[in-house]
N, C-alpha and C positions, 0 to 999 in steps of 0.2 A: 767703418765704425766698429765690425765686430772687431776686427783684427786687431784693431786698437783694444777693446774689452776682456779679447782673449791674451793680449800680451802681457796685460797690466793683471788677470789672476795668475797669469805665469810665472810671472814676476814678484808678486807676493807668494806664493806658495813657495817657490822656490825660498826667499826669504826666511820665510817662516822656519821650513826644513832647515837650514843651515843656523838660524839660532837657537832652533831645538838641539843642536848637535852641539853646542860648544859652547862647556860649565864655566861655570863662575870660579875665578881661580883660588882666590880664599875666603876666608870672614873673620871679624871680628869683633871681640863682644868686652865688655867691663863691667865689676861688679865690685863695688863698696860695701863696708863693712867692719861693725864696731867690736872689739875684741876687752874684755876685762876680766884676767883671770879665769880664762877660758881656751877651748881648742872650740876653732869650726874648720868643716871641712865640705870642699864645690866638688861635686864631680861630676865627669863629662864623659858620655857615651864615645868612643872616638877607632873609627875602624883602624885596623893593621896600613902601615903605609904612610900615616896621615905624618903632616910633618907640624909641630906644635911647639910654637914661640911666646914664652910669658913674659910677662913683667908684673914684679910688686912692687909696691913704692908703703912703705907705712909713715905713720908717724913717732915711733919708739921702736925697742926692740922686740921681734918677732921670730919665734924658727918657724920656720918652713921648709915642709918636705911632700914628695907625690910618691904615690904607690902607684903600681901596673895592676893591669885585673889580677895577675896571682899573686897580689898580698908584695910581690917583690918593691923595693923602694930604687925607684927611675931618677929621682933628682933629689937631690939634699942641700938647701942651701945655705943649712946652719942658722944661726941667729942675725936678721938683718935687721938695718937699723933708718935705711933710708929707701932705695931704689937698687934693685937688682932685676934680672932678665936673667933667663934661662931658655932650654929646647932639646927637645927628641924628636925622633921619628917611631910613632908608635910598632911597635914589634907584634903587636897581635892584637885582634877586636875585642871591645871589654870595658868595663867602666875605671875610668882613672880617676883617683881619688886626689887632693888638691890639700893638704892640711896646713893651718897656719894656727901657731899655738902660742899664747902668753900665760907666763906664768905671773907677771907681777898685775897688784889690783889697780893699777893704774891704765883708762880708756885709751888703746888707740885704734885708730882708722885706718884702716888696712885698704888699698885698692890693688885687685888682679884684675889685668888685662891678659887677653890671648889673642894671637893672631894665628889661623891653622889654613890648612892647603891640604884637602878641599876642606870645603865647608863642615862642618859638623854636621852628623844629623839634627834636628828638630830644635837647631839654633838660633836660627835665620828668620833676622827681623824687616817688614818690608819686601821691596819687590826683586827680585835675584838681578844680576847686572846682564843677567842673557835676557830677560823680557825688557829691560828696557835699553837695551843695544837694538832689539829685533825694533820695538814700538819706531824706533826713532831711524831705523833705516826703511821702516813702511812708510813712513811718513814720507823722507827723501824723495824714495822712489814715486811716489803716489803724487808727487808733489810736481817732480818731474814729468811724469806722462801727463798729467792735467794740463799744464805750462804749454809742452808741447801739442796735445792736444786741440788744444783753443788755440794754440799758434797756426797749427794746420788747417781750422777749419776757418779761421779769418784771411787765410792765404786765400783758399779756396772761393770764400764769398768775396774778396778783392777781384783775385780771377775772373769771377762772373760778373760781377761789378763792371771795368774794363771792358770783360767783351761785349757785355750790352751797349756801354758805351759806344766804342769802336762801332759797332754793328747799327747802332743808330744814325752817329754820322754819318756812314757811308750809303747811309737808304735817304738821307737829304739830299746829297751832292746829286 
């Protein structure tokens, strides 16, 4: 029974260790928003490296353009009027700046989505996809050694079962 107790912490830990080690590959986030004769603009903390996929979709026309942290502009994508998608891979750490501007008085709704690789910093809503990869292979595995466990020791009390058996008839005969 220890060796059984000892394999089965072995076995989680080991677990454990190996989906501590292995990130969550991207994320994703949306955010709406009403525009009248005005600029707003989202920005996002986003280290060097990072690879970053957007999409607008408005309801009228809108320009929209991103700056890099030095003021540089990374993406232009003119005046849109329906659905457009864009992407970079960020060149250096720094807050990126996200602008979407109307100039006429007329409301529309603007939604940005992003999709980036890795995660963002301090973006991440809910449980990261590496704690619940780990939860659900502890489980497996715990699921397993129990199964086998009580399979093993109902072997055993069958075993002894039989031999009393066996061992009784043969003290009549």
């Amino acid at each position: 029974m220890l060796k059984i107790k000892l394999i089965t912490f072995a076995a989680l830990a080991v677990l454990m260790l190996v989906a501590s080690c292995v990130s969550s590959a991207s994320a994703a986030d949306s955010t709406t928003f009403n525009l009248a004769l005005s600029t707003q603009q989202i920005q996002y903390n986003i280290p060097a490296g990072t690879t970053f996929n957007g999409t607008v979709s408005t309801s009228g026309m809108v320009r929209v353009w991103a700056t890099a942290p030095n003021a540089g502009e990374i993406v232009n994508l003119g005046i849109i009027d329906k659905t457009t998608s864009f992407g970079f891979t960020a060149e250096q750490n720094g807050t990126y700046t996200f602008n979407f501007e109307n100039d006429l008085p007329n409301t529309i709704t603007v939604t940005f989505s992003y999709m980036s690789n890795p995660q963002l910093p301090n973006t991440g809503s809910g449980i990261p996809l590496t704690y619940i990869a780990a939860l659900g292979a502890v489980a497996v595995v715990g699921s397993l050694l129990i199964f086998f466990g009580i399979r093993r020791k109902t072997k055993k009390a069958t075993a002894a079962y039989n031999k009393r058996m066996t061992s009784g008839n043969q003290a009549v005969s």
